[in-house]
C-alpha positions as CSV (number, residue, x, y, z in Angstrom):
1,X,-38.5,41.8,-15.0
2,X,-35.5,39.5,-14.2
3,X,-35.9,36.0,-15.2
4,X,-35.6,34.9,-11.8
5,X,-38.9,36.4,-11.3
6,X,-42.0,34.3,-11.0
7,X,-44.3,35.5,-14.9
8,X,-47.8,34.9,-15.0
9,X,-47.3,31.8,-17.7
10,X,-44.4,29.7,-15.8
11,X,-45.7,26.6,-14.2
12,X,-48.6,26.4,-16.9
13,X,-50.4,24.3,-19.4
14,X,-52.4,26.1,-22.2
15,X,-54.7,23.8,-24.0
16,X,-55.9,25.2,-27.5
17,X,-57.7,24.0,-30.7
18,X,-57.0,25.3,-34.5
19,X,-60.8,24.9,-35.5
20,X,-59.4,25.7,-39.2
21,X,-57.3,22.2,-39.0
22,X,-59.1,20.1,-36.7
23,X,-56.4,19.6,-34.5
24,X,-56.2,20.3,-30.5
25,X,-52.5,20.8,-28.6
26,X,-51.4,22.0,-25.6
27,X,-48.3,24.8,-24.6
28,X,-46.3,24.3,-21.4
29,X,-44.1,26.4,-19.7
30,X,-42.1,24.6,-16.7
31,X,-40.0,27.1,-14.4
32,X,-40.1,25.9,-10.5
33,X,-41.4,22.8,-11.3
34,X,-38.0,21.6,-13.1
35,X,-36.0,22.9,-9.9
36,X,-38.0,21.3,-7.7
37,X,-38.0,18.2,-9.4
38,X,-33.8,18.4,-9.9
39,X,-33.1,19.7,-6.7
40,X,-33.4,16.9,-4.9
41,X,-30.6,15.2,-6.4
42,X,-26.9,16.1,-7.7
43,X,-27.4,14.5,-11.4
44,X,-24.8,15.0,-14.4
45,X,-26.5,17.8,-16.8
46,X,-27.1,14.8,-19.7
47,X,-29.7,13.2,-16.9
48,X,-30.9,16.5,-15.7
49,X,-31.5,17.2,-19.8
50,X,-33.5,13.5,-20.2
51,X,-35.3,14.3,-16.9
52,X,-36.6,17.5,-18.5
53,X,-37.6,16.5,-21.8
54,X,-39.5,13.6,-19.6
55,X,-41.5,16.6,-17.6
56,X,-42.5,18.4,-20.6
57,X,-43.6,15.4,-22.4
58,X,-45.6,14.7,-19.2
59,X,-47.2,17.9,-18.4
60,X,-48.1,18.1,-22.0
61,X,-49.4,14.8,-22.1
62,X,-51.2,14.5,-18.8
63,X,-53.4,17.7,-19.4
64,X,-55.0,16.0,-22.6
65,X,-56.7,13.2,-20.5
66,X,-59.6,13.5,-18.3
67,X,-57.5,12.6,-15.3
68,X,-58.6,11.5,-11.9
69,X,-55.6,10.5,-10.8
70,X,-52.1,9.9,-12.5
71,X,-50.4,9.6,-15.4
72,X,-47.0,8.4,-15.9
73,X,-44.1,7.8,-18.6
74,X,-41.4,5.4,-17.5
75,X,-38.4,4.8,-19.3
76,X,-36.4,1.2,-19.0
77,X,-32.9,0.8,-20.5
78,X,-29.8,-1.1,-20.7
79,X,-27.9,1.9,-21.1
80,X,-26.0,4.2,-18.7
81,X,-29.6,5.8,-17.9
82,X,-31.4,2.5,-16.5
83,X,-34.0,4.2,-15.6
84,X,-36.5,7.7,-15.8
85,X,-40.4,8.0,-14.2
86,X,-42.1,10.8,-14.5
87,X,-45.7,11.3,-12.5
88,X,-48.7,13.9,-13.2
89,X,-51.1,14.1,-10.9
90,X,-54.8,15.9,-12.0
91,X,-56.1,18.3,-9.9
92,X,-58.2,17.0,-7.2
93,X,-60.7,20.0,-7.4
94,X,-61.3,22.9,-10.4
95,X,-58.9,25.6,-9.8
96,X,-56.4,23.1,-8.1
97,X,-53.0,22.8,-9.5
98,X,-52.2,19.7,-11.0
99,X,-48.8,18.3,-9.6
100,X,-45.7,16.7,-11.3
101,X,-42.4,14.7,-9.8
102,X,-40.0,12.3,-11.6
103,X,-36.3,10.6,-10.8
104,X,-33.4,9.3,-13.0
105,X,-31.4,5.7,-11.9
106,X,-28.0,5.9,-13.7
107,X,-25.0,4.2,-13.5
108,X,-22.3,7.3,-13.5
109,X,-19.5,5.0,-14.7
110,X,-21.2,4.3,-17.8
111,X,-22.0,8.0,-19.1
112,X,-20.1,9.6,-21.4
113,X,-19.7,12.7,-23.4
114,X,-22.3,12.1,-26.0
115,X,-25.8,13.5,-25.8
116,X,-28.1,12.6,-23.6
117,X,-30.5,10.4,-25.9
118,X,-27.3,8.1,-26.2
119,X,-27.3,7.3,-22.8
120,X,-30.3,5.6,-23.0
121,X,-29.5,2.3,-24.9
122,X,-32.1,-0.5,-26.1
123,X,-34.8,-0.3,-24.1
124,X,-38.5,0.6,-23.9
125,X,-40.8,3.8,-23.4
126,X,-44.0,2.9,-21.3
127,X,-47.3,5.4,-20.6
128,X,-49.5,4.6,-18.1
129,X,-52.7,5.4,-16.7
130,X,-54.3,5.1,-13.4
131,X,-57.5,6.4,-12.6
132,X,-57.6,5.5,-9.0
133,X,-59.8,3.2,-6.7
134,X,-61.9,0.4,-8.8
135,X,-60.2,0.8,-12.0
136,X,-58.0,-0.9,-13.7
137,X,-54.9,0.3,-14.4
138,X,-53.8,1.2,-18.1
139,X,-50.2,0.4,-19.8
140,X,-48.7,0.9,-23.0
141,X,-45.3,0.4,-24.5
142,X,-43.6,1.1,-27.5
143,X,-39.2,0.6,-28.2
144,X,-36.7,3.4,-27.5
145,X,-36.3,4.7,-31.2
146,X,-35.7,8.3,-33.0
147,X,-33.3,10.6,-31.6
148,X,-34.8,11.9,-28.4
149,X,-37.4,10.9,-26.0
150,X,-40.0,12.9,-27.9
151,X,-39.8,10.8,-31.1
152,X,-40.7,7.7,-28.4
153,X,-43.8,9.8,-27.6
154,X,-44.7,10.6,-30.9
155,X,-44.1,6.7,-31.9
156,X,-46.6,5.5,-29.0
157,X,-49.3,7.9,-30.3
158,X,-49.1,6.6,-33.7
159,X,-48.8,2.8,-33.0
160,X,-51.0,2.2,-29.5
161,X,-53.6,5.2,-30.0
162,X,-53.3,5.6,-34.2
163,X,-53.1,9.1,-33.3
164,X,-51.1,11.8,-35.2
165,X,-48.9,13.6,-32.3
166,X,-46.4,16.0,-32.7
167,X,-43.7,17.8,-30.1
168,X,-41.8,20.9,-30.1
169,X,-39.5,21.0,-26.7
170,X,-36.7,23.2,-25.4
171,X,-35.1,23.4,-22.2
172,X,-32.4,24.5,-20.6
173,X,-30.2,26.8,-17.5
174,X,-31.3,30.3,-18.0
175,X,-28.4,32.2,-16.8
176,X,-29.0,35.8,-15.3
177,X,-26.3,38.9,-14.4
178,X,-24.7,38.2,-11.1
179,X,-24.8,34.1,-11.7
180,X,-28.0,32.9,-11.0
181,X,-29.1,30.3,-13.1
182,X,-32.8,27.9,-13.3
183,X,-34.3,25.8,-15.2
184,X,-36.8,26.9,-17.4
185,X,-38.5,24.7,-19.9
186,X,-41.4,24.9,-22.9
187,X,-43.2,23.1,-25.4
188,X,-45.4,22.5,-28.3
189,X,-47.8,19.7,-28.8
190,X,-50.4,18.9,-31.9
191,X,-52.7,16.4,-32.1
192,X,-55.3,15.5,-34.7
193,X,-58.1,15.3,-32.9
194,X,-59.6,11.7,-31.9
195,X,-62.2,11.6,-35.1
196,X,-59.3,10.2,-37.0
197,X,-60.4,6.6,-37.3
198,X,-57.6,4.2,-37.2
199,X,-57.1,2.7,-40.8
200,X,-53.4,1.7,-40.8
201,X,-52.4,-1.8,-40.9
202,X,-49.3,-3.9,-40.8
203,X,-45.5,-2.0,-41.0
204,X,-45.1,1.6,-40.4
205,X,-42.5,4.0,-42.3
206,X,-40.8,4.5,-38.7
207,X,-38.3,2.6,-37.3
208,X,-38.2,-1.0,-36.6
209,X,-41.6,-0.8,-38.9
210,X,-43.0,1.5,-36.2
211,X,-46.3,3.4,-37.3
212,X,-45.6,7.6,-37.8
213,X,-48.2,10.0,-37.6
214,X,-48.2,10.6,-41.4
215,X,-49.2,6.8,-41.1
216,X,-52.4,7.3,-39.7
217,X,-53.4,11.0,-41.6
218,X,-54.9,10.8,-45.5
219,X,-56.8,12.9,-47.5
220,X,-57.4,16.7,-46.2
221,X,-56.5,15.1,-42.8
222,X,-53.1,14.6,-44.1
223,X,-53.2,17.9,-45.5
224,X,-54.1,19.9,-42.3
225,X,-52.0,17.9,-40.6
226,X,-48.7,18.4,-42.7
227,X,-49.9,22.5,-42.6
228,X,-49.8,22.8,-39.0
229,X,-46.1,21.0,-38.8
230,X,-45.1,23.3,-41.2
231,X,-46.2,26.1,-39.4
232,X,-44.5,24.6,-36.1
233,X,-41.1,24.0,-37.5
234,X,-41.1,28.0,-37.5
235,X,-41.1,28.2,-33.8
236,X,-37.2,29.2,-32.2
237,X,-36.6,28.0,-28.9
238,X,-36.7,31.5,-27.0
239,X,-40.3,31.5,-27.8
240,X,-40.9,27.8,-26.7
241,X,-39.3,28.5,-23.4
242,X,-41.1,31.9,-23.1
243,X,-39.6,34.2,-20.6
244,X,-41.2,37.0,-23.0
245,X,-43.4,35.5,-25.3
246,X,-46.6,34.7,-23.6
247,X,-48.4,30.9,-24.9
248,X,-51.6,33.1,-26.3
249,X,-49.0,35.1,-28.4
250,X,-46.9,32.2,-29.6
251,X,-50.3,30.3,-30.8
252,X,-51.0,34.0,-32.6
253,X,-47.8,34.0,-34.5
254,X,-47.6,30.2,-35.7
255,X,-51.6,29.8,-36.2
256,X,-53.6,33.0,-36.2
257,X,-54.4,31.4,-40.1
258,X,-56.2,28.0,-38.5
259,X,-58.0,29.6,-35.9
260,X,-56.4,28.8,-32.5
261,X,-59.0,28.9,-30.2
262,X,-57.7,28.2,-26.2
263,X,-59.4,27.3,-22.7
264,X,-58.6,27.7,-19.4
265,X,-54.7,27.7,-18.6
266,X,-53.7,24.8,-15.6
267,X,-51.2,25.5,-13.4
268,X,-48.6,22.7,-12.7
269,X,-46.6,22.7,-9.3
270,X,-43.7,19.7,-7.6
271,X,-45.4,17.8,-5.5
272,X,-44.9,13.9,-4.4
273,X,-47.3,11.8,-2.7
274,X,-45.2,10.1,-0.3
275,X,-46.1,9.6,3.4
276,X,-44.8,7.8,6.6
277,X,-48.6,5.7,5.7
278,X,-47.2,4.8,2.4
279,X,-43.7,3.6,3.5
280,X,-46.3,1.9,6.6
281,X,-47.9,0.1,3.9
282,X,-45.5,-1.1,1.8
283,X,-43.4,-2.6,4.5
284,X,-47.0,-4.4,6.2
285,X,-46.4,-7.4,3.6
286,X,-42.5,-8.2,5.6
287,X,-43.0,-10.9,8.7
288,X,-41.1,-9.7,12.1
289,X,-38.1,-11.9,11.0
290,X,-37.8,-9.5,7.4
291,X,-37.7,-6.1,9.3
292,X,-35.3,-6.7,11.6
293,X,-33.2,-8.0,8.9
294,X,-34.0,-4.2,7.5
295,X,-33.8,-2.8,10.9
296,X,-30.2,-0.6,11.6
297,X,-27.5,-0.5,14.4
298,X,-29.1,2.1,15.8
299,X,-32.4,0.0,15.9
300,X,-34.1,2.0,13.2
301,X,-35.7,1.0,9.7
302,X,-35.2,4.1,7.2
303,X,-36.3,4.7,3.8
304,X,-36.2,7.9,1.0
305,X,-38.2,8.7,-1.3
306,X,-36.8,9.0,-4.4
307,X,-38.6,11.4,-5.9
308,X,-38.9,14.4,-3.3
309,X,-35.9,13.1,-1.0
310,X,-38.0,12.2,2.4
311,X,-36.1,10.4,5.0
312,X,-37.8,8.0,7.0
313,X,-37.3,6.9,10.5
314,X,-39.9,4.4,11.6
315,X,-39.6,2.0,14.8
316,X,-39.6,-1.5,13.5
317,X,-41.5,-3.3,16.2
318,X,-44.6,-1.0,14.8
319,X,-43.5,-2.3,11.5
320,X,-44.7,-5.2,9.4
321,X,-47.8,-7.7,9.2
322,X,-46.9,-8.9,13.1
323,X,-46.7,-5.6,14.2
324,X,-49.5,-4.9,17.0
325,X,-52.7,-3.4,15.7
326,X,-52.3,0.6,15.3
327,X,-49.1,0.9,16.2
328,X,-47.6,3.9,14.4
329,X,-45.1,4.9,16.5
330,X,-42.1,6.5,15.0
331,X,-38.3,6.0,15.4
């Protein structure tokens, strides 16, 4: 089997539990999901690299909640890289694969040669949650710090949810004979599980006084906890990304010790939710007088979406809140 060759664990989430630690954690493998995601637009390989780590950190993170709807990580800077969203979308039915699509805003004149955390700059790293109609929305935010978007994850666990979380990433361009290269991606994530009441108080031993999982572990919590790092700082990046190490395997040979116990695998695909509605419906709020200020020489209003590259083409006089009841005609 060539790489380029679909395997039964690309695209996939494995959740698992080490009974013998009390910890649950997920492994993802993200193959056609990355392309589809970076496909859609020409970025420099240090925002194709932030992009990534973002995915993984998402899929890993979105399969741990109960999700009705979607979960997403944002990232705001003042750096060269001003901006990174990432969305996971749950299943709407068991079986279903749950669906994943981000974008990058950069300013190309800023980047450099450095790596791509230092492109980010001061900034913040925000998670929220929505669960759809007649809830309320969830958001939390914790300050770009560590050396990669995964120590920003790790940090928001620890301060906003006092939970110990842990992440093992690699990704990269797998490069087969004749010069076809993808994107494949995998990763590692622990988590004490939720028992773990929240006890710290005041400064952490983080940055900026930001609470780390060791923080928030004491006792044989602590103890379990510090085991199972141990046992993931083993872990080499062919076997994160996995073209020949299947997830069940890889849990075998870091855990077989604490028990890993896993449930049902859940497949990941790109998809966006954009519509010609949606664009509709965010342009209903504009009077006549604002779309035709919006409206083209060729008497069109347009619009993309930046996360799956949809082009618009939409009549303006079926546009905004003046617009004639159910007029939906396009361009």
């Amino acid at each position: 089997m060539t790489l380029g060759q679909k395997i039964a664990w690309d695209d996939t989430i494995l959740p698992f539990q080490l009974d013998h630690a009390d910890i649950r954690g997920r492994v993802a493998r993200l193959d056609g999901v990355l392309d589809g995601i970076l496909k859609q637009h020409n970025y420099p390989p240090q925002v194709e690299a932030l992009i990534a780590e973002m995915a993984l950190l998402t899929a890993l993170i979105g399969q741990t909640i109960k999700l009705r709807w979607k979960l997403s990580l944002q990232v705001q800077t003042k750096g060269a890289v001003r901006m990174i969203a990432t969305d996971y979308y749950g299943p709407t039915n068991e079986g279903e694969s749950a669906r994943m699509r981000a974008y990058a805003s950069f300013d190309p004149d800023r980047l450099d040669d450095g790596p791509p955390f230092g492109q980010l700059g001061e900034g913040y790293f925000a998670v929220l949650l929505d669960q759809g109609q007649g809830t309320t929305p969830y958001q939390g935010i914790t300050p770009i710090a560590g050396n990669a978007l995964r120590n920003c994850a790790e940090a928001y666990f620890a301060q906003s949810e006092q939970l110990p979380t842990r992440f093992s990433l690699s990704f990269g361009r797998s490069h087969e004979t004749g010069g076809v290269e993808h994107w494949r991606a995998g990763g590692v994530m622990l988590q004490h599980m939720p028992k773990a009441s929240p006890f710290a108080s005041g400064g952490g031993s983080g940055e900026e006084g930001l609470l780390q999982a060791s923080d928030v572990v004491d006792g044989d919590d602590a103890e379990n906890w510090n085991r199972a790092n141990m046992l993931l700082d083993t872990v080499e990046d062919l076997e994160l990304i996995g073209p020949s190490v299947a997830p069940t395997d890889l849990l075998v040979r870091l855990f077989h010790e604490e028990a890993p116990r896993v449930f049902d695998l859940q497949p990941v695909r790109f998809g966006c939710t954009c519509s010609e509605e949606r664009v509709r419906n965010s342009l209903s709020i504009y009077s006549a007088k604002d779309i035709e200020k919006m409206t083209t020489e060729d008497g069109i209003v347009t619009a993309d979406c930046q996360f799956c590259g949809a082009h618009y083409r939409l009549n303006p006089e079926t546009l905004g809140f003046d617009a004639p009841k159910g007029s939906d005609d396009g361009a």
